[in-house]
C-alpha positions in Angstrom: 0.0 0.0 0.0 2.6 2.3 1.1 4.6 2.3 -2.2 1.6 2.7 -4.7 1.2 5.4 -2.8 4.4 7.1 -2.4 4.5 6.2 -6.2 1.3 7.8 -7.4 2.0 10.8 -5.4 5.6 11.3 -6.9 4.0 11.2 -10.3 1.3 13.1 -9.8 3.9 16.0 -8.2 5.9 15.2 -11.6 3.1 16.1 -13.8 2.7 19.0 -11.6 5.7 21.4 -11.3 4.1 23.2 -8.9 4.3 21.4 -6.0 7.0 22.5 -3.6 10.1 20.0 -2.0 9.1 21.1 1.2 5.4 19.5 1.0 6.4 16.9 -0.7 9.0 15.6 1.7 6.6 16.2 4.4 4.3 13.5 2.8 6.8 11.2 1.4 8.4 11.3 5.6 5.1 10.4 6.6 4.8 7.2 4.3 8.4 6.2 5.6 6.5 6.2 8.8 3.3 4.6 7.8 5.0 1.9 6.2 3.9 -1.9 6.5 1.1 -0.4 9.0 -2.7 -1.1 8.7 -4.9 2.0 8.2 -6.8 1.3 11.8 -2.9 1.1 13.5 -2.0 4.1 12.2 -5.2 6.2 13.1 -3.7 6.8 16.1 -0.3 6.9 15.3 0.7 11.1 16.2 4.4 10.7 14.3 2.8 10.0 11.0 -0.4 12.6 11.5 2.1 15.2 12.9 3.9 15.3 9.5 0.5 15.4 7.3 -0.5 18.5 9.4 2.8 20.6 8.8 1.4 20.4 5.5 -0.5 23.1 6.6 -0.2 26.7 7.1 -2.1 27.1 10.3 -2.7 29.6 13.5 -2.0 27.0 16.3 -4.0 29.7 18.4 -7.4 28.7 17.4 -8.6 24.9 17.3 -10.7 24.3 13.9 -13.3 22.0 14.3 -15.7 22.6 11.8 -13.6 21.6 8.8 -17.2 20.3 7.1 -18.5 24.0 6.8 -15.3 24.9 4.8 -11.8 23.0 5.4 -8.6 24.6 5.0 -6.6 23.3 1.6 -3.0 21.9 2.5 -0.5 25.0 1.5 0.7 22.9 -1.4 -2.5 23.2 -3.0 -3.3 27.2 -1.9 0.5 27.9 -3.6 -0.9 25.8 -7.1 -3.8 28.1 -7.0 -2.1 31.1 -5.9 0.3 31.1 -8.7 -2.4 30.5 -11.5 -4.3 33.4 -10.3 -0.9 35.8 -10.6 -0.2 33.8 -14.0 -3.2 34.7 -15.2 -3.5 38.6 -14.1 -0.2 39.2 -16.4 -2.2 38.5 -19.3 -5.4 38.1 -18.6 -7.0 37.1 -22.4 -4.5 34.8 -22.8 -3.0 33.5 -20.3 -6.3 32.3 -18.6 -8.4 31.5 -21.8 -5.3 30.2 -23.6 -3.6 28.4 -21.5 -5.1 28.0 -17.8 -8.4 27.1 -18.9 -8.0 23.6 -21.3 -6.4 22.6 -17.8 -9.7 21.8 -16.4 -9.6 18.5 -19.0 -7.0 17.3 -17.2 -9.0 17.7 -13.6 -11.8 16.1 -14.8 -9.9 13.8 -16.0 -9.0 12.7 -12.5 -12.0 13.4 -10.3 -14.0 10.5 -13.0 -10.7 8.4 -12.5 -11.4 8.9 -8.4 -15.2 8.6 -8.4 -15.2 5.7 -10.8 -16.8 7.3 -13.9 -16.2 8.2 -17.5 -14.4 11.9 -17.7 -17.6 12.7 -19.9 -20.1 12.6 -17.4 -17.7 15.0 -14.9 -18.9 18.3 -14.3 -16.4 20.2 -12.4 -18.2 23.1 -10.9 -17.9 25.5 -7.6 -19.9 23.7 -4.9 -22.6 20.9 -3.9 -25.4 23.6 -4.2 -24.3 24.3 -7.8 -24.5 21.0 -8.8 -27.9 20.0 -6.9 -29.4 23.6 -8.3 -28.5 22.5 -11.7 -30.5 18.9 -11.0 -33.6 20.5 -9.2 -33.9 23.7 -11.7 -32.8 22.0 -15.1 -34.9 18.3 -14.7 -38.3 18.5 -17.1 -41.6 18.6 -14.5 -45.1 19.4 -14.8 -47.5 20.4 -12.4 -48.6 17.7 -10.5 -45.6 15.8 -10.4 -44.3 14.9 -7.1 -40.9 15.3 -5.4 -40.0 13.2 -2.0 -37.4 14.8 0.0 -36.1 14.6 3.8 -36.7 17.3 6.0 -32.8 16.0 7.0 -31.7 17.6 3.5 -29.6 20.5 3.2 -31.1 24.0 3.5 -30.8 25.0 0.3 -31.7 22.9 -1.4 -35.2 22.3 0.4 -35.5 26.1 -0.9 -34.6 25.1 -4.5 -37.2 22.7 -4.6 -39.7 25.5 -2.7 -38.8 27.8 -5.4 -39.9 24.4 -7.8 -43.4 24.2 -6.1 -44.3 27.7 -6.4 -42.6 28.5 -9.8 -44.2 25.0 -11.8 -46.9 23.1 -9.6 -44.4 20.4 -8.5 -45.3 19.1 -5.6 -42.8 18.4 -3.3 -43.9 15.7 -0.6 -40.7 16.0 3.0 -40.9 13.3 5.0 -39.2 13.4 9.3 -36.7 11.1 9.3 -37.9 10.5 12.7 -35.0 11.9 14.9 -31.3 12.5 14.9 -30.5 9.0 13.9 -32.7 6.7 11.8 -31.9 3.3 11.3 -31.2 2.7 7.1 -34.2 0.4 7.1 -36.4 2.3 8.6 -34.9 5.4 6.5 -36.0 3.4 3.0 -39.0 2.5 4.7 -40.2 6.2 5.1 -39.0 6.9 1.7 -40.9 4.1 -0.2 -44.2 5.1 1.7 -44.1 8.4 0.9 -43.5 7.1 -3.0 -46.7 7.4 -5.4 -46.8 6.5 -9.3 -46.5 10.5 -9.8 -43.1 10.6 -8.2 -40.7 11.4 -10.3 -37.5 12.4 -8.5 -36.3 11.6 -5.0 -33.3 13.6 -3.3 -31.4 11.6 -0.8 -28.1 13.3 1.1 -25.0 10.7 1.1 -23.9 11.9 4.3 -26.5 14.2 6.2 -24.9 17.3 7.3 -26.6 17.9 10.7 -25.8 14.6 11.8 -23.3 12.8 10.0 -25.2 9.8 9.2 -24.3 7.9 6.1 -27.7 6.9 4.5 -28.5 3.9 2.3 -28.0 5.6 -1.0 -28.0 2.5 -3.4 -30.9 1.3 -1.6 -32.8 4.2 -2.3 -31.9 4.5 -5.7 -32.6 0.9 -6.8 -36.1 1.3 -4.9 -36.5 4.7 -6.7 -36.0 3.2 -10.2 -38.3 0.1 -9.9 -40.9 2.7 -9.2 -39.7 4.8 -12.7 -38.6 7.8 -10.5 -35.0 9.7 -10.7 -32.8 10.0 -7.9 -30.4 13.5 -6.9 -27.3 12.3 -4.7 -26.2 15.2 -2.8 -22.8 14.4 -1.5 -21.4 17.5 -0.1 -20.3 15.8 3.1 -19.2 12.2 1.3 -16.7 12.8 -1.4 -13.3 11.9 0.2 -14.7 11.2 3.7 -14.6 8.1 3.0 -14.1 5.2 0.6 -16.5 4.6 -1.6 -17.0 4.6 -6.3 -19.8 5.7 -8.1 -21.0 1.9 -8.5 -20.7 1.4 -5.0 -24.1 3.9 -5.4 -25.3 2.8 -8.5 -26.8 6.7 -9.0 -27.1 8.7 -12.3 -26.8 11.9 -10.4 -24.3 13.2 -7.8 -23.1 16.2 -7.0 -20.4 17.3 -4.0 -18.2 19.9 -2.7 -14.4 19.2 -3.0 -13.3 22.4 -0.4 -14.2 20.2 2.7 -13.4 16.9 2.5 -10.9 16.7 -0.4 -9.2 19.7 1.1 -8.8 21.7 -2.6 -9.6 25.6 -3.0 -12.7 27.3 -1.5 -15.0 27.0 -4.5 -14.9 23.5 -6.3 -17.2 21.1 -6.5 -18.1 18.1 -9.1 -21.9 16.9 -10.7 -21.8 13.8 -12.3 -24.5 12.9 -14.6 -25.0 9.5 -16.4 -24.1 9.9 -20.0 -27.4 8.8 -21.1 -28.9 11.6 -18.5 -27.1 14.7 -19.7 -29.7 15.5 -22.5 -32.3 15.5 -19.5 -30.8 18.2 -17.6 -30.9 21.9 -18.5 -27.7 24.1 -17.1 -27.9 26.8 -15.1 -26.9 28.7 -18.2 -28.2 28.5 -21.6 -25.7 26.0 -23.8 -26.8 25.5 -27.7 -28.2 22.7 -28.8 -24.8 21.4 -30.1 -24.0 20.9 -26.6 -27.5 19.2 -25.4 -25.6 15.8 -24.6 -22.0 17.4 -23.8 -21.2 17.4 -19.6 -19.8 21.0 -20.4 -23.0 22.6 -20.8 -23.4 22.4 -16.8 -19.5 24.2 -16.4 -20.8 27.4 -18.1 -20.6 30.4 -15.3 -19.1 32.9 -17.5 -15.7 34.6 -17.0 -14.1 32.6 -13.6 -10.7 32.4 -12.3 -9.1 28.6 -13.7 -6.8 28.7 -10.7 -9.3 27.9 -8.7 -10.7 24.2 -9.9 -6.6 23.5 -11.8 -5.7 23.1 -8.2 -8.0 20.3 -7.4 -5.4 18.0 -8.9 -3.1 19.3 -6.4 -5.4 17.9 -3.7 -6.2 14.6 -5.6 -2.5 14.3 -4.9 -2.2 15.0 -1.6 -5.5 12.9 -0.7 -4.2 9.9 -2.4 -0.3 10.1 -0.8 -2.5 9.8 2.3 -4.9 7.3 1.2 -8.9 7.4 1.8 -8.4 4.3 4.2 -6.3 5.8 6.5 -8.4 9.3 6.2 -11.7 7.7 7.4 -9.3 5.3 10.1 -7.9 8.8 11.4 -11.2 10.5 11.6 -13.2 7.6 13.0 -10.4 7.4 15.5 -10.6 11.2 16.7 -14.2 11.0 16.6 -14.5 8.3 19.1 -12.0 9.7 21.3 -14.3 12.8 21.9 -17.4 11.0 22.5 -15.8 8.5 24.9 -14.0 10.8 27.0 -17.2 13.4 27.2 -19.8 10.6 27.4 -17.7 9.4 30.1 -17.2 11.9 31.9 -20.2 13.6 31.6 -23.7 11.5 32.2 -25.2 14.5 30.1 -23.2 14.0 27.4 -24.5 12.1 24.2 -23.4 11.3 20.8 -26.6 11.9 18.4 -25.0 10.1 15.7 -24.8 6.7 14.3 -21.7 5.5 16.0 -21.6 2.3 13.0 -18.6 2.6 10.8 -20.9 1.9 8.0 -23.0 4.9 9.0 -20.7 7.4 10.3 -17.1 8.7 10.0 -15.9 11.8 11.2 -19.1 14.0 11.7 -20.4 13.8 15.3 -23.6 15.0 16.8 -22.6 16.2 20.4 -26.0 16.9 22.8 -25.4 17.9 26.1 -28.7 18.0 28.1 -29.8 21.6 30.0 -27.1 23.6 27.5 -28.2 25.5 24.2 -26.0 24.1 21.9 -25.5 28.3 20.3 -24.6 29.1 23.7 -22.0 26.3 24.0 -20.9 27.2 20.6 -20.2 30.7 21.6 -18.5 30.1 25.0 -16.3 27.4 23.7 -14.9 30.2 20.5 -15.2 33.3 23.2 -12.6 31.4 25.9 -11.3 28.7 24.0 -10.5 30.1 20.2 -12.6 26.5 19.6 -14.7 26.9 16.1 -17.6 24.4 16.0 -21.3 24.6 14.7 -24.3 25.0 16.3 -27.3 23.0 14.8 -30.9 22.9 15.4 -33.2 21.1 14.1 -37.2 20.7 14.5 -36.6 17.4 16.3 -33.0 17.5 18.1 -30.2 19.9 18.6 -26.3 19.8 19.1 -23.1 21.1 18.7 -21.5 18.9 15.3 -18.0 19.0 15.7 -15.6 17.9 12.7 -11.9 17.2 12.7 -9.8 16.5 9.8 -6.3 15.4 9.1 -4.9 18.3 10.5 -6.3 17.6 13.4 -3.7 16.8 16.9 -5.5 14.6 19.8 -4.5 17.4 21.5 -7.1 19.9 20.3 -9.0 17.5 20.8 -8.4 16.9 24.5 -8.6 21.0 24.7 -12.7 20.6 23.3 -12.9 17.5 25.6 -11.7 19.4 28.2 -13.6 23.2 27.2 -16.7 21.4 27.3 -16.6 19.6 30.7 -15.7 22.7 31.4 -18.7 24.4 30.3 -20.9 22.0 31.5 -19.8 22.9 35.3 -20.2 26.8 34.6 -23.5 26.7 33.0 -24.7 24.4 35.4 
């Protein structure tokens, strides 16, 4: 495992002139260390992680712990973007049209060589909610036709479907997931009942933002086609997380954000459409009929900055030197050593989330009974420098914390040991 790695990662560095000794030695010293070792022995290994997170360029004052809002991109990758941007403001016309630009074949090149798809259904756009507005807004439906959706599914895009029901008739049938953390039977039970034969699309989220749960996506989907209905993966919170292909879904639609997981530049994303799907899906902006089957059409914004999504091969790079195995090993591992020491502690303390491996990775769900989880959030950044996010939902509330690979045990002993705190002083 460890040379394939160190391998791919050279090569990809090779290909990419860009990438600076200093990152790249930081890596490569980190598989020296890693070597012969199991991803789950390693998760807890601090020699190999403490290497991955000088790959950073971070303020040690402050403890992030809400990398699934926004995570920071490893400096390797910020440099590869940074010096497109000045590359590009020399000569603006040419350099970024000319020369910049025709680089985003080569990125989509690799994001359908990562996800497990043709290059020609790989849309690389700026964000989930791009690529899920693209879906709700560009599918063909008439008045009457019906919608099933979670009232677990991301803000936004419950408001893109809103905007659907008052623009065209649709109708757009939520169902309650029943709580913080439904079982996936139970999950594709609520689903199929809420199902008629006028349902045509279903939107499921791959990993549910408030919670962290990892839903039963193929499930879904195979249940959804029987009945002759579409179904939109949004997989903001998946891509990266953990391992997992496209066929491992078995979806014609999916669309993510590649700034939190994947760790590339603020702004990127992916939608993948099935190739016999892309003629069913209008883009955001008008494309000519030349272009009606083309994965393109759904890239067209206008004038944009190329640095921007060029870079994502520079975290493609870094993400495989590490390997996805040992990413969801290390975040599983920091995950559980917050719950256990709080829920310990603490007999107010609970984890809201599935604690499964299947179901869950490195999104937790902290509740802590008698404290407003806004409040906690607030004290915790006010005497701590601790970033987390508050969440609150119609049928539970928490704080979700989420760590990532730059994440020490010992900011995470800090929260452990902020939040006990807090649970004295607020009584």
């Amino acid at each position: 495992m460890y040379s394939s790695n160190r391998r791919g990662f050279l090569a990809g560095a090779s290909a990419l002139a860009f990438f600076a000794t200093d990152a790249l030695s930081r890596v490569v010293q980190a598989g020296e260390i890693a070597k012969g070792r199991h991803a789950d022995e390693l998760a807890g290994l601090e020699d190999y992680w403490s290497e991955i997170r000088r790959a950073f360029d971070a303020d040690r004052t402050l403890i992030n712990l809400n990398h699934g809002g926004v995570a920071p991109a490893p400096s390797v990758v910020l440099e590869a973007m940074i010096r497109d941007v000045r590359f590009a403001n020399v000569a603006p016309a040419h350099h970024m049209w000319d020369i910049l630009e025709p680089r985003v074949e080569s990125v989509r090149r690799e994001l359908a060589t990562e996800f497990g798809c043709d290059p020609e259904e790989m849309a690389v756009t700026r964000n989930a909610s791009e690529g899920m507005q693209t879906l709700i807004a560009g599918i063909d439906l008439k008045r009457g036709d019906e919608v099933v959706i979670s009232d677990q599914n991301y803000g936004r895009m419950l408001t893109a479907w809103d905007q659907r029901a008052r623009r065209d008739g649709v109708v757009v049938k939520k169902i309650a997931l029943g709580g913080p953390n439904p079982s996936p039977d139970d999950l594709v039970a609520r689903f199929r009942a809420a199902m008629t034969d006028r349902t045509k699309v279903v939107e499921i989220t791959h990993v549910i933002n408030l919670t962290g749960n990892i839903t039963p996506v193929r499930e879904v989907v195979a249940m959804a086609r029987e009945r002759g209905a579409e179904t939109f993966v949004d997989g903001a919170h998946a891509f990266a997380h953990f391992p997992f292909k496209r066929d491992d879904l078995g979806c014609d639609y999916y669309a993510t954000s590649l700034h939190k997981w994947l760790l590339a530049p603020i702004g990127t994303g992916f939608l993948y459409v099935n190739k016999d799907k892309i003629s069913k899906i209008w883009p955001l902006m008008a494309a000519g009929d030349a272009q009606t089957n083309d994965i393109r059409k759904f890239e067209e914004i206008g004038t944009h900055p190329a640095g921007n999504h060029n870079a994502i091969t520079a975290a493609l790079a870094f993400h495989r030197a590490i390997g996805v195995d040992r990413k969801a090993a290390r975040l599983r591992y920091l995950r559980g050593r917050w719950v256990s020491k709080l829920t310990e502690a603490s007999p107010r303390a609970h984890l809201l989330s599935p604690t499964e491996s299947d179901r869950s990775c490195g999104i937790g769900l902290l509740g802590i009974e008698g404290i407003d989880p806004a409040t906690l959030k607030q004290r915790l950044w006010d005497k701590h420098r601790i970033i987390t996010t508050a969440i609150k939902h119609a049928e539970f509330a928490g704080l979700r914390v989420t760590p990532n690979v730059d994440t020490s045990v010992e900011d995470i002993d800090v929260f452990v040991d902020a939040v006990l705190k807090a649970i004295k002083a607020i009584g």
